[in-house]
N, C-alpha and C positions, 0 to 999 in steps of 0.2 A: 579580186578584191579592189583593184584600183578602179577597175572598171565601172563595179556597182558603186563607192563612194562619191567615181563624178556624176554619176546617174541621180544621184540622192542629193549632192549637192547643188546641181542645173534643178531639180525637182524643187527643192525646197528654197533656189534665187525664185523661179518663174513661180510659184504659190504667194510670195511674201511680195514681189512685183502687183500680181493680179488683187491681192488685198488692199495692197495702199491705191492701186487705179481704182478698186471698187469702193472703199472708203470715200477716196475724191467724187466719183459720180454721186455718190449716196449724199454727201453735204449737198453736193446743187442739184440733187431730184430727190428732197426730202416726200413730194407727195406721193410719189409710185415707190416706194422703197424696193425698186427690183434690180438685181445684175445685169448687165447687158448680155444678151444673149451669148455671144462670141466668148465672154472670156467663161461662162456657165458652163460652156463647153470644154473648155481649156481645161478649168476645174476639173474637171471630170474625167478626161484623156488623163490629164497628172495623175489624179488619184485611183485609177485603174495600175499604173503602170507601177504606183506605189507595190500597191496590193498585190500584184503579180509577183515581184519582188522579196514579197514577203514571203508569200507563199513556196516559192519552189528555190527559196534556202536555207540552207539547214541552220544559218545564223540567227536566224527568228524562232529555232523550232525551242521548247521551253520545257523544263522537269517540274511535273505535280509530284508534293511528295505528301504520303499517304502514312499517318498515323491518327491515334486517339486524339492526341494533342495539338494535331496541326489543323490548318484551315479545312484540308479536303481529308473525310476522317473513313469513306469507305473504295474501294477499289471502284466500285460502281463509278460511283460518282468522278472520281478521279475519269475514268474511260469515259463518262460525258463530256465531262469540261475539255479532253484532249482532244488533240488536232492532229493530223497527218504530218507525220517528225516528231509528235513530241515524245520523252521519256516521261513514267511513271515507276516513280521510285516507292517501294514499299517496307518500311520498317519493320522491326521485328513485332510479330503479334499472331494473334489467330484471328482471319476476317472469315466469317461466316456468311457469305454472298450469297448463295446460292447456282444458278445461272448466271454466268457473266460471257455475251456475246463481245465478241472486240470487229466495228467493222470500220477500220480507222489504221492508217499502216503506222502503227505505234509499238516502243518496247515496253516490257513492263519487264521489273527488275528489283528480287524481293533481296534484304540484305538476311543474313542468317537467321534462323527463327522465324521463318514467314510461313504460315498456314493458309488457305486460301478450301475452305466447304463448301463442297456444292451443296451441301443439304440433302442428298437424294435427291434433288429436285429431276435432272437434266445432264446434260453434260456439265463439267465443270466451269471450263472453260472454250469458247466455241471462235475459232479464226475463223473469220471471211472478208481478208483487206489482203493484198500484198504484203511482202514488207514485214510481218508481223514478227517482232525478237522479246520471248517469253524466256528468262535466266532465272534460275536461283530463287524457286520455291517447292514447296511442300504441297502438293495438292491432291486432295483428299475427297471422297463421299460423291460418286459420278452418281444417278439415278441408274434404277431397276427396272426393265421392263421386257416381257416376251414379245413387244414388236419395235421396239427402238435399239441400236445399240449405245448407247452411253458409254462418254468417255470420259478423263480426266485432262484430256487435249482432243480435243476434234476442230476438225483443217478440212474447208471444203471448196473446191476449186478457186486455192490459189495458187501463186508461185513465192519465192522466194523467202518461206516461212523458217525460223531457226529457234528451236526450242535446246536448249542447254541446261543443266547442272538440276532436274528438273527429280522431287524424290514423290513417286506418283503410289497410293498404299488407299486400298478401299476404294477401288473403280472396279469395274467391270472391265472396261476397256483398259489399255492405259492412254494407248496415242490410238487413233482414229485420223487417217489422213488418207482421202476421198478426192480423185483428179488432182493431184499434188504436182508441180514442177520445180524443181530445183531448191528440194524443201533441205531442213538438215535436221537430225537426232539425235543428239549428240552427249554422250555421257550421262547419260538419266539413269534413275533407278525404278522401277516398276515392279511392286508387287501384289500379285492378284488376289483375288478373294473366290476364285475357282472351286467348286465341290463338285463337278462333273463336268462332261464335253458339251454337255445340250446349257446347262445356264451359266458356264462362264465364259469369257471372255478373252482376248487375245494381249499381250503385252504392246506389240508394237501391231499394226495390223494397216496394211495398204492397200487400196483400190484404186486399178487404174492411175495409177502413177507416173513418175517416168523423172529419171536423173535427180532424184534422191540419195541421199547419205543415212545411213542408219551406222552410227560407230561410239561404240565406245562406251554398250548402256548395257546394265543388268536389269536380267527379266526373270521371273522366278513365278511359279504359286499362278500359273494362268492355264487356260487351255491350249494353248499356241505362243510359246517365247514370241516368234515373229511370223506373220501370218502376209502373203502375199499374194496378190491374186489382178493378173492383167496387167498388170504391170512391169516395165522393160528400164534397162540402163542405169542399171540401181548400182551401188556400190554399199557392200556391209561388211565391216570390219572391226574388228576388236571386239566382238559383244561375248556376254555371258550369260548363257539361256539353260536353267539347273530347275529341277522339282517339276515340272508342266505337268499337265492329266497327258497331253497328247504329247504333241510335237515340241522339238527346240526351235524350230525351224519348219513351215509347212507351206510351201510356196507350188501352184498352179497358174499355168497359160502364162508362163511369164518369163519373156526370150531375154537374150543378150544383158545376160546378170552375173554380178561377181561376188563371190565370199571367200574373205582371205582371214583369218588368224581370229576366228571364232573358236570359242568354245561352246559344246553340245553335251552338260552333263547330267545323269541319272532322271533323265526322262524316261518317261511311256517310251517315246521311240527320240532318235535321235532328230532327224532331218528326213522329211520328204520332198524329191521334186521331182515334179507331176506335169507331164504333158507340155514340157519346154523344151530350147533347143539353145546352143553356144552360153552355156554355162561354165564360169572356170569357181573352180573349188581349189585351194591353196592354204596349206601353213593352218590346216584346222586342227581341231582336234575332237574327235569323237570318245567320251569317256561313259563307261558303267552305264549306258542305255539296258537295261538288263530285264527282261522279264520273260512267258512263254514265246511270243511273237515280233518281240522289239527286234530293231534294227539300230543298226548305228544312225547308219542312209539308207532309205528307200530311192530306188531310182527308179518311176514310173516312163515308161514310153519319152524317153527324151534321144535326141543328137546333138553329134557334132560338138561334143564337153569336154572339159578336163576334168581330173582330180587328180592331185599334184602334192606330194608333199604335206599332205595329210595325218595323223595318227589317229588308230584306232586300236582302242585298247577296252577289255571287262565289258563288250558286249554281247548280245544271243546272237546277231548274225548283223557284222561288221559293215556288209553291203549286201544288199539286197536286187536285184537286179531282174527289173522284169522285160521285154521290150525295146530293148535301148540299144543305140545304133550309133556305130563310129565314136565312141568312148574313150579315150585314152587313161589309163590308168596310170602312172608313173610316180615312182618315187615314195610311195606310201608305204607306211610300217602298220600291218596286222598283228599284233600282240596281244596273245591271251584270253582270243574271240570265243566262243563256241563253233560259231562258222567264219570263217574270212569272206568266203564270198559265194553266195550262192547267186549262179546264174541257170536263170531261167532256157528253158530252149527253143525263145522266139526272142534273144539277142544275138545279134550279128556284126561281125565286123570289129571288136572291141579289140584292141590291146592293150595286154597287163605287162608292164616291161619295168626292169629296175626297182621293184618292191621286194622289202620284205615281210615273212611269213615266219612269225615265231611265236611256239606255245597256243598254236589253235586247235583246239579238238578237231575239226574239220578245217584244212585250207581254203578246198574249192568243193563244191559242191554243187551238184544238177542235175534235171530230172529227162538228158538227154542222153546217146550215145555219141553225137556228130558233133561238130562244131565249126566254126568260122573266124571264134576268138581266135587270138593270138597273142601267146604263151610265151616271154622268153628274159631271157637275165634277172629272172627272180632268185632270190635265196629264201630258202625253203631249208627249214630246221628238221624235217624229215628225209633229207635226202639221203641216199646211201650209196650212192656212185663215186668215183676217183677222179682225180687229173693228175695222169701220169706225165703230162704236158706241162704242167706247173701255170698256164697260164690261166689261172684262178678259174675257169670255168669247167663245168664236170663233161668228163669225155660221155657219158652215155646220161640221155634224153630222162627227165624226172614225171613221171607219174601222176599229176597234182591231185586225182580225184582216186578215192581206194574202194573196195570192195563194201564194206558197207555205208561210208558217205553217201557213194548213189545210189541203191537199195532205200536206205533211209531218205533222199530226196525224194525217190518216187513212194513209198509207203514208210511216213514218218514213225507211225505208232510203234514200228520197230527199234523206234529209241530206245526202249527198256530193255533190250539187248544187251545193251552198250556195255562193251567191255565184257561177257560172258565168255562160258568157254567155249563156247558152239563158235560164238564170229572171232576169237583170238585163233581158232584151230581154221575157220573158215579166209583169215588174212592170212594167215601161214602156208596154205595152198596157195591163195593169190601170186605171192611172192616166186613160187615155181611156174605157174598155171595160168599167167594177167591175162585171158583173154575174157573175162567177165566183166574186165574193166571197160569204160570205155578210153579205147586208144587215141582219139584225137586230142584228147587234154593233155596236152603234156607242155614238158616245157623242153626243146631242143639243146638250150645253153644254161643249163641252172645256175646260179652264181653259188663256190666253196665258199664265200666269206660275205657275211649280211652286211649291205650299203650302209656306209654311217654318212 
């Protein structure tokens, strides 16, 4: 501050200097009425450096404010008149814009009751400036179309964009953010207008992105809560992603990602992730994904992940597991699943350690006899071993997969078995006779008392 007021003050001596010296030449060379060249120039050095000044502080930057009643009466126009810094405040009302491009690193900031229509036209709203801070509106009516996708925010190769408190109802899309860096999405509400997987659209949806925030937003009524694809270094947190056609979560090709203390409820399927690697999963919680083929989690072909402290509760099959390699499972509560977990028999290397397993029709389930997983300090509400040792773990080795769990993995139609008296008398044998099972599933150290 001191610096720029002696700046403005030597500015505005050496301007008011140059005018009285040009005034004095101008009386005694009334016939050429011209500046002398030197101080033309001086002029102009001065008022560049003004202008400089101006420009790259935020002291100069100004609020248009946007109602019926005021001077600037549409958003539009408001985003014309602005300049890079300034704020655009918008009162309470319904603006029916249409397409509103913003390519100018400006916030716009609607106070409660702010409606903002695209018309169907297009997207809503479309970033393509740095910088761009969108708060506290209602935005509404993205366009329809089988070769565009249409948002109610679409963001397209910038950085530092921050959308907040933002209530998105009648898009297609909701957020649309395309080569995005160190964007933020932050407690919005998004809900979709979805009637199938082929025409609707995704709540939050990323391309090729990288070190984005997505926290703290409700997604509902879309094809996809949050859809991600190529994109790496993400952090998603706090969200609530309930109703989809498909996914809560449906994330491909896309490494070094975290999702911590999400909720995934009564979707098609819970969460898929497909073809990634160093994923940590934490403090989620997977509820009522429920239908023939739903999953809590789908885990396609990934490594090197966690999943940590998770709950999975009221779905058809809690984790899915196809492919997947050096896994760690830990600390997670299966409750009440159909299956807990089925693995596939081209995953390898996985440890399931410190979970537990309560109230699942099926534990563990799979369509192999071998394994490479690794089995051990779970508590398992089926067990029926002792610890005459008292040191809470059970002295003989627990079973996790039974007689017709994996039967029914490799020929499912067997379901309707379930619970008959053919497989009640055919577990009964098991229990004397477990070589039908397959023996490497076990768990060496089952835990007497389920981890709280």
């Amino acid at each position: 501050m001191p610096l720029l007021k002696l700046m403005k003050t030597l500015l505005n001596f050496k301007i008011k200097r140059v005018c009285q010296k040009t005034n004095l030449y101008h009386k005694q060379n009334q016939k050429n009425h011209q500046i002398p060249l030197g101080w033309k120039n001086t002029l102009y050095f001065f008022s560049l450096i003004l202008i400089s000044i101006t420009a790259i502080n935020p002291l100069f930057s100004k609020t248009i404010s946007v109602c019926t009643n005021c001077t600037v009466k549409t958003v539009k126009d408001a985003i014309l008149f602005s300049q890079n810094g300034d704020t655009i405040k918008i009162q309470p009302g319904i603006y029916k814009e249409g397409f509103l491009p913003i390519t100018k690193s400006i916030s716009i900031i609607g106070e409660n009751g702010v409606v903002i229509d695209g018309l169907k036209e297009k997207h809503v709203l479309g970033v393509y400036a740095n910088g761009v801070r969108i708060q506290n509106l209602k935005v509404i009516g993205s366009g329809i179309s089988d070769l565009s996708e249409y948002a109610g925010v679409h963001a397209e190769k910038v950085k530092d964009c921050y959308f907040e408190n933002l209530s998105l109802e009648d898009n297609v899309y909701g957020f649309y953010l395309a080569e995005t860096t160190n964007c933020t999405i932050k407690n919005n509400t998004s809900i979709g207008n979805a009637e199938n997987e082929v025409l609707g659209g995704n709540g939050i949806h990323l391309w090729s992105a990288s070190h984005n925030k997505i926290i703290g937003n409700k997604l509902k009524k879309h094809r996809d809560g949050i859809y991600l694809e190529f994109s790496e270094h993400l952090e998603i947190e706090g969200n609530e992603s309930e109703e989809n056609i498909r996914y809560g979560m449906h994330f491909m090709f896309s490494n070094h990602n975290q999702f911590n203390k999400n909720i995934f409820k009564n979707n098609s399927a819970g969460v898929a992730v497909m073809y990634s690697k160093d994923i940590i999963m934490e403090e989620n919680e997977f509820l009522d994904n429920w239908g023939e083929s739903s999953n809590g989690i789908l885990l396609k072909d990934i490594a090197d992940s966690t999943l940590s402290k998770n709950r999975f509760e009221g779905n058809t099959i809690a984790v899915f597991a196809d492919g997947i390699t050096n896994v760690n499972f830990q600390n997670n509560d299966f409750i009440n699943n159909g299956w807990g977990i089925k693995i596939l028999g081209n995953t390898d290397y996985n440890k399931i350690i410190d979970n537990n397993f309560i109230k699942n029709v099926f534990d563990i389930s799979t369509n192999t006899k071998s394994t490479t997983n690794v089995f051990s300090k779970n508590y398992w509400d089926h067990y029926e071993g002792y610890d005459l040792d008292k040191d809470h773990i059970g002295d003989i080795p627990h079973k996790t997969i039974h007689f017709f769990g994996y039967w029914i993995a490799v020929y499912p139609f067997l379901m309707v078995l379930y619970e008959s008296p053919v497989v009640l008398f055919l577990q009964g044998i098991e229990k004397a006779f477990p070589i039908v099972t397959p023996i490497e599933f076990e768990d060496q150290h089952p835990r007497m008392k389920e981890r709280i």
